[in-house]
N, CA, C and O atoms as CSV, one atom per row, in Angstrom:
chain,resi,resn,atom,element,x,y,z
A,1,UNK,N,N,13.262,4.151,27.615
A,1,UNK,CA,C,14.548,4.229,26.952
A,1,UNK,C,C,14.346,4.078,25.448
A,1,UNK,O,O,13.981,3.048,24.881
A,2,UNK,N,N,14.583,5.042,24.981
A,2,UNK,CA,C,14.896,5.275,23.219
A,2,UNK,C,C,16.249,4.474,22.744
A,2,UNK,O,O,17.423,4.559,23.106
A,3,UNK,N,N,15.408,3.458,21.538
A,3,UNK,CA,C,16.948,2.688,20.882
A,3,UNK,C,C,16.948,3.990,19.718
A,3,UNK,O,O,15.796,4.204,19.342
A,4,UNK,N,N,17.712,4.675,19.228
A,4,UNK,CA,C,17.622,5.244,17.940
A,4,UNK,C,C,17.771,4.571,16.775
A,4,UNK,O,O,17.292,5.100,15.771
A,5,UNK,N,N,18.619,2.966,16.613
A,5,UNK,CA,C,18.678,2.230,15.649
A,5,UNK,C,C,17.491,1.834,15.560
A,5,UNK,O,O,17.170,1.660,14.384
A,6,UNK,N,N,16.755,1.630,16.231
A,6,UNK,CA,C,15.360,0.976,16.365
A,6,UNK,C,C,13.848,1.855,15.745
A,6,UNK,O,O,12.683,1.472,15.640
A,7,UNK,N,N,14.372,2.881,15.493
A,7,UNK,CA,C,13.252,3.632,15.257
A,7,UNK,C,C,13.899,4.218,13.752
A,7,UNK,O,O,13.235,3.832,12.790
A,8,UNK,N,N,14.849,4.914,13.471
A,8,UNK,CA,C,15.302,5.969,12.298
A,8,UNK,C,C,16.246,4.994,11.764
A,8,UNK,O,O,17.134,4.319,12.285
A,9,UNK,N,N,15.591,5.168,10.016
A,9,UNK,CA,C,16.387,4.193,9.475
A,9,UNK,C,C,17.505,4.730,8.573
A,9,UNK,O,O,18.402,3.997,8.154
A,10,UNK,N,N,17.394,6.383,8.215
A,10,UNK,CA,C,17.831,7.251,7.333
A,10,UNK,C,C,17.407,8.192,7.377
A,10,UNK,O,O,16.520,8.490,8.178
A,11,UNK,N,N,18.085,9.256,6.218
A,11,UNK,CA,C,17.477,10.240,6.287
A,11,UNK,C,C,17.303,10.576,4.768
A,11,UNK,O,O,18.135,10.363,3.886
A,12,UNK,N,N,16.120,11.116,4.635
A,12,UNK,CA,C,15.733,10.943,2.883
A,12,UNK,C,C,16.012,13.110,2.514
A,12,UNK,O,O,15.675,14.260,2.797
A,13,UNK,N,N,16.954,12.127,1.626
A,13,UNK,CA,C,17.508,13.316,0.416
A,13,UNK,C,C,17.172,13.377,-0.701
A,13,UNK,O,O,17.779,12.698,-1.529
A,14,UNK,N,N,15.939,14.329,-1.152
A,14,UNK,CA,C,15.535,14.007,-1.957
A,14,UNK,C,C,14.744,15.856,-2.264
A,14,UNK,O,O,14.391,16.519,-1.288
A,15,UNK,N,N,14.609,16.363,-3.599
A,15,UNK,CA,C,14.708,17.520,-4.140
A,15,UNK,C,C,13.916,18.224,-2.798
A,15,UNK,O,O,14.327,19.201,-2.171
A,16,UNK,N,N,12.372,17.270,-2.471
A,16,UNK,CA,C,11.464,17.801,-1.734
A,16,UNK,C,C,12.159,17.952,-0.178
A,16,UNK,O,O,11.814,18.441,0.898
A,17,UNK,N,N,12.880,17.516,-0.505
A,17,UNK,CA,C,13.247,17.099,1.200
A,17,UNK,C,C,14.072,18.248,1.932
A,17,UNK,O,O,14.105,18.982,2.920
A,18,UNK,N,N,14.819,17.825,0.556
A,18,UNK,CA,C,16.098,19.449,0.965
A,18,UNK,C,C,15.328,20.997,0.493
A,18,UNK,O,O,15.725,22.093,0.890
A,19,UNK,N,N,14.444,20.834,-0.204
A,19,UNK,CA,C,13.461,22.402,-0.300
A,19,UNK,C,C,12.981,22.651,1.062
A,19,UNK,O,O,12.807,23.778,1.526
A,20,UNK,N,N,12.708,21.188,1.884
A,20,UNK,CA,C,11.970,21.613,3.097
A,20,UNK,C,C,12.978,21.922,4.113
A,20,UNK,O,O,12.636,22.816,4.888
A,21,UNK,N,N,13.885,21.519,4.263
A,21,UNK,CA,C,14.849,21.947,5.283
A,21,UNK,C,C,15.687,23.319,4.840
A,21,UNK,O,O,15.940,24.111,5.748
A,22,UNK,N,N,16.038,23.572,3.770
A,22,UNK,CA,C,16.307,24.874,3.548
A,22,UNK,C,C,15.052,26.294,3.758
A,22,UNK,O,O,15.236,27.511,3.730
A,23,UNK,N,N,14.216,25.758,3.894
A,23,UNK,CA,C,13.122,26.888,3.578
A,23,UNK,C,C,12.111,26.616,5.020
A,23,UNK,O,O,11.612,27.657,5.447
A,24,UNK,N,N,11.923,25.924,5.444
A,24,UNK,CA,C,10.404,25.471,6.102
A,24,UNK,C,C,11.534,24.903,7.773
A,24,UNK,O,O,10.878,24.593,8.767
A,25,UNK,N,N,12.891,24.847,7.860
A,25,UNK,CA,C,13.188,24.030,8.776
A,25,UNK,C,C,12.431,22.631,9.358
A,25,UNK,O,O,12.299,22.373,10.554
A,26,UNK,N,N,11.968,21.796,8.241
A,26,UNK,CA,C,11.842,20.854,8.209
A,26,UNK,C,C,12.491,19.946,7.809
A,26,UNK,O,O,13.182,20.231,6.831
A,27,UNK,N,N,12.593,18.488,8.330
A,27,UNK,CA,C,13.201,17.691,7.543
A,27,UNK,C,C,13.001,15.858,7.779
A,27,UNK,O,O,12.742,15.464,8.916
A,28,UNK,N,N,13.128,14.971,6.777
A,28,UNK,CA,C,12.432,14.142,6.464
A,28,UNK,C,C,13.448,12.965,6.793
A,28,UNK,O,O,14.676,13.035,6.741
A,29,UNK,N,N,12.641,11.827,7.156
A,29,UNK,CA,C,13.347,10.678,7.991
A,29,UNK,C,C,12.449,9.490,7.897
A,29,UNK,O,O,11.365,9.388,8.472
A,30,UNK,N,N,13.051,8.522,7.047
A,30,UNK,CA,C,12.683,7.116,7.094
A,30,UNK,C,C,12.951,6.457,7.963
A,30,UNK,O,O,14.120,6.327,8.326
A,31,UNK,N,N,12.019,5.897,8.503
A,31,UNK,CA,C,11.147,5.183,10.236
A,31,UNK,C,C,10.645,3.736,9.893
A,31,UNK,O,O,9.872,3.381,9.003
A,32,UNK,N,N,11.350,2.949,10.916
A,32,UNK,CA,C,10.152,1.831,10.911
A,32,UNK,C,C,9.390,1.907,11.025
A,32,UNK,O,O,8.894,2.859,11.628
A,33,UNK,N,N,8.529,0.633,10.357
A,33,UNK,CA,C,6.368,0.914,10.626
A,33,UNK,C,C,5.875,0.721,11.905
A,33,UNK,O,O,4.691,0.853,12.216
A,34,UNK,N,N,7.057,0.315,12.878
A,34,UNK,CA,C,6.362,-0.011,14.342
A,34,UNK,C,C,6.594,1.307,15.289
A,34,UNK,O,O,6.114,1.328,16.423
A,35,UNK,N,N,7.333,2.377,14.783
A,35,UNK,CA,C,8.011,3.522,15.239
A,35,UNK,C,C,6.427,4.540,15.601
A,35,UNK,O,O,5.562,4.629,14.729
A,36,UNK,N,N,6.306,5.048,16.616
A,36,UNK,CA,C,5.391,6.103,16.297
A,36,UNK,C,C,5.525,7.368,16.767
A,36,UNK,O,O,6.743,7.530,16.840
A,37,UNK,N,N,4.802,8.695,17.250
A,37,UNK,CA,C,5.293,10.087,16.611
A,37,UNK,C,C,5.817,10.055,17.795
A,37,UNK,O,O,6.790,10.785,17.606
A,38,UNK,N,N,5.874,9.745,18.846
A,38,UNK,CA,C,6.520,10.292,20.275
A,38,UNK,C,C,7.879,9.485,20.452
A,38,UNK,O,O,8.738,9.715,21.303
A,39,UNK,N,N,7.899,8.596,19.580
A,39,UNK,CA,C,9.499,8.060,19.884
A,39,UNK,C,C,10.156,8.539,18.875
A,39,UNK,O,O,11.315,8.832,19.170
A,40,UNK,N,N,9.742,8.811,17.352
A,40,UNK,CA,C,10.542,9.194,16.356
A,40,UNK,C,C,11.177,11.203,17.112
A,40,UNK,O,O,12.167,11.866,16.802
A,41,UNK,N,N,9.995,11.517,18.149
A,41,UNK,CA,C,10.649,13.132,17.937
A,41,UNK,C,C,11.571,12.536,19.438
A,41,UNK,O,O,12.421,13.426,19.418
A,42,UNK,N,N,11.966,11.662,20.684
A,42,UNK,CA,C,12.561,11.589,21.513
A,42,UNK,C,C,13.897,10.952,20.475
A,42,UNK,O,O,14.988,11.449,20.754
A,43,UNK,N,N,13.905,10.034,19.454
A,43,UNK,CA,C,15.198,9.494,18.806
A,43,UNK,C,C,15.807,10.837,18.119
A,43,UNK,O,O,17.019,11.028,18.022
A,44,UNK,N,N,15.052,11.527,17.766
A,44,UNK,CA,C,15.489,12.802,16.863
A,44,UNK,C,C,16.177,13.336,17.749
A,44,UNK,O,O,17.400,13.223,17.672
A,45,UNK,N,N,15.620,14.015,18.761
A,45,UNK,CA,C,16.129,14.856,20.006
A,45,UNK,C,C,17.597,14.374,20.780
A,45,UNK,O,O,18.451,15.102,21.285
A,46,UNK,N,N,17.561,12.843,20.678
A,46,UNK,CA,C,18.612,12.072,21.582
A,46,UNK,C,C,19.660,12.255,20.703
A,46,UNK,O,O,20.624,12.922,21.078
A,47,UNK,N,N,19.632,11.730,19.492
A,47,UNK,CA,C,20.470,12.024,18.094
A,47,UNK,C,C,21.405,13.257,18.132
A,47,UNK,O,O,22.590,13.326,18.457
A,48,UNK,N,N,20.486,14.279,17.680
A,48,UNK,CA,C,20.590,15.568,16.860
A,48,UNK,C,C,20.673,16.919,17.871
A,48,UNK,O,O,20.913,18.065,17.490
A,49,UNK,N,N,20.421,16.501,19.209
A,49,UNK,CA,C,20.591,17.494,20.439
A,49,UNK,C,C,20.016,18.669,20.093
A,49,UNK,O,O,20.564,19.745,20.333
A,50,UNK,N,N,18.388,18.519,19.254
A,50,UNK,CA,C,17.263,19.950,18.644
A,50,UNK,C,C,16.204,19.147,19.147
A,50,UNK,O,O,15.864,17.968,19.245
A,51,UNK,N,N,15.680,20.759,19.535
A,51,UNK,CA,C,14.148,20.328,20.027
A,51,UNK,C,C,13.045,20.250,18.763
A,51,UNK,O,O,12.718,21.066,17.902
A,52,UNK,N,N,12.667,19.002,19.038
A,52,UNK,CA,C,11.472,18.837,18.090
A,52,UNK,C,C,10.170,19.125,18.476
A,52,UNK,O,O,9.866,18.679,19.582
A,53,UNK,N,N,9.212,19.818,17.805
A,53,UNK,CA,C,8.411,20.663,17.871
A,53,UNK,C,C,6.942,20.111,17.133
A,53,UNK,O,O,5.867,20.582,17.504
A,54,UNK,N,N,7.019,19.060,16.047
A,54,UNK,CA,C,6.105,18.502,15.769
A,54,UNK,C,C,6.660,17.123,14.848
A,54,UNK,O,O,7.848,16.955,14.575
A,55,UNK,N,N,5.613,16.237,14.457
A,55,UNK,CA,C,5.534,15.292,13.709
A,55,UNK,C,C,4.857,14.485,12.985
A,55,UNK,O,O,4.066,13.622,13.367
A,56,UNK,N,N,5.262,14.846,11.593
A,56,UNK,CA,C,3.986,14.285,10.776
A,56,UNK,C,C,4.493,13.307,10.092
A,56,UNK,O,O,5.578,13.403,9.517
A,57,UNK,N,N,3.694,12.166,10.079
A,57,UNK,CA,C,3.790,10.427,9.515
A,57,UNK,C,C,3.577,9.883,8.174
A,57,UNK,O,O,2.384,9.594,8.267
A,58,UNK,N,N,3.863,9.606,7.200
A,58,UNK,CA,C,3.229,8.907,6.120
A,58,UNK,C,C,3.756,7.773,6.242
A,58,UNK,O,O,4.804,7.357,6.736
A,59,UNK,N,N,2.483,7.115,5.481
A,59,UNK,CA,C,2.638,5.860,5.310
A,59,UNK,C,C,2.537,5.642,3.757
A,59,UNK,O,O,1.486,6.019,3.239
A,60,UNK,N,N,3.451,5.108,2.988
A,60,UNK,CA,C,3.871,5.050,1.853
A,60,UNK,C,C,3.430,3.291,1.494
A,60,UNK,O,O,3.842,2.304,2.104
A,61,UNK,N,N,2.437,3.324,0.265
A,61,UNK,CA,C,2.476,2.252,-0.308
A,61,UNK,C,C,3.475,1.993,-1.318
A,61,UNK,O,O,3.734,2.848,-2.164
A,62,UNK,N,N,4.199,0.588,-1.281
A,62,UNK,CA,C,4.861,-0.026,-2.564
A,62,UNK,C,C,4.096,-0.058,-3.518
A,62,UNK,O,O,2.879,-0.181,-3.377
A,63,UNK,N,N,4.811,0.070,-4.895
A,63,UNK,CA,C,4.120,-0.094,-6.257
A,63,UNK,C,C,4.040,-1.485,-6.457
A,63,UNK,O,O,4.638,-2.365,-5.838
A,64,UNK,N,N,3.026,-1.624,-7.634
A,64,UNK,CA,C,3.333,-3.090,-8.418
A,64,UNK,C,C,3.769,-2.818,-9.169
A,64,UNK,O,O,3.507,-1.788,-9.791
A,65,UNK,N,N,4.898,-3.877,-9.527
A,65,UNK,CA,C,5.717,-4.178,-10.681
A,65,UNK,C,C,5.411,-5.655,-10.894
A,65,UNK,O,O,5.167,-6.580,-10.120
A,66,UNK,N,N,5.516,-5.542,-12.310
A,66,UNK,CA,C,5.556,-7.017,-13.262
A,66,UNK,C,C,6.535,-7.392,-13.631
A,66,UNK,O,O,7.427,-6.552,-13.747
A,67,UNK,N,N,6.846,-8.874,-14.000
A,67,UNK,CA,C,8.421,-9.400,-14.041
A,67,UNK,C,C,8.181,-10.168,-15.076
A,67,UNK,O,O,7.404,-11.121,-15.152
A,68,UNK,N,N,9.107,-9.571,-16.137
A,68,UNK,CA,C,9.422,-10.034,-17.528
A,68,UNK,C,C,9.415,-11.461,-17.517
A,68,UNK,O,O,8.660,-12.264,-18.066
A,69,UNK,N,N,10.618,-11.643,-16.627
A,69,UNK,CA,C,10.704,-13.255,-16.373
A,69,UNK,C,C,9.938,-14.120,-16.055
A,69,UNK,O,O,9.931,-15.147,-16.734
A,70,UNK,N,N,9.082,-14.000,-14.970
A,70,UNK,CA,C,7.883,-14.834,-14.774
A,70,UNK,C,C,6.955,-14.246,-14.983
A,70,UNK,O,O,6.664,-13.151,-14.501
A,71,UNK,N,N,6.248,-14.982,-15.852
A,71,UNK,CA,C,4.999,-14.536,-17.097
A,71,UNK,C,C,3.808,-14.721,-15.569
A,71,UNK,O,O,3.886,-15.562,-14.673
A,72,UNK,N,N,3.058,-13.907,-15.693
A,72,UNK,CA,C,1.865,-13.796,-15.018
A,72,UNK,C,C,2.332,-13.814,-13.492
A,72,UNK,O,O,1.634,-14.496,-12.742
A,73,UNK,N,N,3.386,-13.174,-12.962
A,73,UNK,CA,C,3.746,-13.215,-11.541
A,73,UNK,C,C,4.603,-11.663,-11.198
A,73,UNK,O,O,5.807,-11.457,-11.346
A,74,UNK,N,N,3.574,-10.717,-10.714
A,74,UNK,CA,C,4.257,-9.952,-10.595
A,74,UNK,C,C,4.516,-9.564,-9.347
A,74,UNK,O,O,3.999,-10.210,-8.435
A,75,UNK,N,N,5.370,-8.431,-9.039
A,75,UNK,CA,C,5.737,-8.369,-7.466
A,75,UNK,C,C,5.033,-6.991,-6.962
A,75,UNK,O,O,3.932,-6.624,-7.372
A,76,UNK,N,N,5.736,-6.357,-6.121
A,76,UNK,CA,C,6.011,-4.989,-5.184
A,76,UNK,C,C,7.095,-4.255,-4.746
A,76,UNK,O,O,8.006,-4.951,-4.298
A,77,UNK,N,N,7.243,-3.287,-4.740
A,77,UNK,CA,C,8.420,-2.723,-3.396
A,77,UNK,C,C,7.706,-2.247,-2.271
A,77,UNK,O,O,6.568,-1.787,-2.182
A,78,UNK,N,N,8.439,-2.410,-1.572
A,78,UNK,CA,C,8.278,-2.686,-0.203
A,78,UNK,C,C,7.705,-0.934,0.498
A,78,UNK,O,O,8.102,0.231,0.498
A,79,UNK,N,N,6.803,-1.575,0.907
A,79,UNK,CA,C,5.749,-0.074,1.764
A,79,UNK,C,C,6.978,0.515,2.247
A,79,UNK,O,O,7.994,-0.166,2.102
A,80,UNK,N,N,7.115,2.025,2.975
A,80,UNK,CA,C,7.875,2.953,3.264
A,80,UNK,C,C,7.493,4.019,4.347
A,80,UNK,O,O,7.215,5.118,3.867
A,81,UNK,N,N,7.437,3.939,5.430
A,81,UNK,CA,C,7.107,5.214,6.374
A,81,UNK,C,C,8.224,6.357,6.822
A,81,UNK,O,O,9.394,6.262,7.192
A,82,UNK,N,N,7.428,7.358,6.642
A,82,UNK,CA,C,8.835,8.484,6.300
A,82,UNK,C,C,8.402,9.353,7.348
A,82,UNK,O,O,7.250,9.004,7.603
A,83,UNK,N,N,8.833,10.603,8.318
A,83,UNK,CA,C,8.598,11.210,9.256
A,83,UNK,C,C,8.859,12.386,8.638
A,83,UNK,O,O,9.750,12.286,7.794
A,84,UNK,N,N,8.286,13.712,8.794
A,84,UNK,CA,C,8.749,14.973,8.526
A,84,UNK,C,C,9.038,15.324,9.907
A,84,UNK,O,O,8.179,15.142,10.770
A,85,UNK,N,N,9.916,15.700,10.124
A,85,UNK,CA,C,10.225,16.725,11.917
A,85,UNK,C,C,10.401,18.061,11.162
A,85,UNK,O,O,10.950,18.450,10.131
A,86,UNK,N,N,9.353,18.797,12.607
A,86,UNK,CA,C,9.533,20.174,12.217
A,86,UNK,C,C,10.646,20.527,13.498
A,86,UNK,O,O,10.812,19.657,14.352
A,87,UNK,N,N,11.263,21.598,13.581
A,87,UNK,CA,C,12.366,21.609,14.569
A,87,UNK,C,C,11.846,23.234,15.361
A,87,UNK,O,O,10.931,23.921,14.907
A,88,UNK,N,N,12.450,23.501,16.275
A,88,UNK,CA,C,12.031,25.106,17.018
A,88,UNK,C,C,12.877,25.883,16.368
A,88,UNK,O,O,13.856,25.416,15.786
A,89,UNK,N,N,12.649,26.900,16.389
A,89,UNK,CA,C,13.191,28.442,15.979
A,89,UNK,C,C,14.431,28.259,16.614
A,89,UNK,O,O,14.538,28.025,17.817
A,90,UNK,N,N,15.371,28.362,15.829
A,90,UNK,CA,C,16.672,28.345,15.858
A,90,UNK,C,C,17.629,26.648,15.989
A,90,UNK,O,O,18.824,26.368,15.892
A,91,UNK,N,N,16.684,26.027,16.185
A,91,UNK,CA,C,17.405,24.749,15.836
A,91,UNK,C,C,17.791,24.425,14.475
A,91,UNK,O,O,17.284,25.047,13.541
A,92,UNK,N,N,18.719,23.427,14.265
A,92,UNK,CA,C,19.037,23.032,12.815
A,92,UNK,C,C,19.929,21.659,13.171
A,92,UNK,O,O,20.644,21.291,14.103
A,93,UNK,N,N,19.451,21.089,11.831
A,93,UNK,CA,C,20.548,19.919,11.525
A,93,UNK,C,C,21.385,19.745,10.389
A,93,UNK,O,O,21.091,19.741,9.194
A,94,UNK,N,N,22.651,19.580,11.056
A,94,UNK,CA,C,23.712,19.289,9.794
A,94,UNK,C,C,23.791,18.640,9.012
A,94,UNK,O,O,24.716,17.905,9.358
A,95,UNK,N,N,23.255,18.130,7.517
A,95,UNK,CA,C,23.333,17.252,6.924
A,95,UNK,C,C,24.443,17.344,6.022
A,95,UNK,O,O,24.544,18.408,5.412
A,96,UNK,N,N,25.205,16.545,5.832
A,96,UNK,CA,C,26.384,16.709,4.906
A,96,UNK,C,C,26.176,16.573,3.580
A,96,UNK,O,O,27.114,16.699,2.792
C-alpha cells in the first residue's frame, strides 16, 4: 500500500522543469530521502491516473552558508531529492 503523502512532497516549478514537461513529457517532483524509484512511480500513478514509464533520482546537496550574526558559525540548507518521471506516449499532467 502506497501513502502518497509519504513519498511526494511537491512538485518543482522551475524554468528547467516546465521546459521538460512541455517538450520531453517529463516532469519533476520533490520526494522524501527514504522514498525510492518504485514507490515514487506507484504514488505518481495512484495520484495522477498516467502511466509512468521511468525514473530518475537526484540527490541534491545543501549549500553552506555563513551567518553574519554568529561570527565563525556557519550553517546549511537542507539536502533535497527531486524525481524526474518520464510518462507514456500520450499521458500528461495538469499542472495549473
Amino acid at each position: 500500500m502506497v501513502f502518497t503523502d509519504k513519498i511526494i512532497k511537491e512538485i518543482c516549478i522551475t524554468e528547467k522543469a516546465s521546459e521538460l514537461s512541455s517538450n520531453l513529457n517529463k516532469y519533476v517532483f520533490e520526494v522524501y530521502k527514504s522514498a525510492n524509484r518504485t514507490e515514487i512511480a506507484k504514488a505518481i500513478e495512484k495520484m495522477f491516473d498516467v502511466k509512468v514509464s521511468r525514473v530518475n533520482v537526484l540527490n541534491k546537496k545543501g549549500k553552506k552558508k555563513s551567518s553574519r550574526t554568529r561570527a565563525g558559525k556557519g550553517g546549511r540548507t537542507s539536502d533535497v531529492k527531486r524525481a524526474i518521471i518520464s510518462l507514456k506516449e500520450g499521458d500528461k499532467i495538469e499542472i495549473v
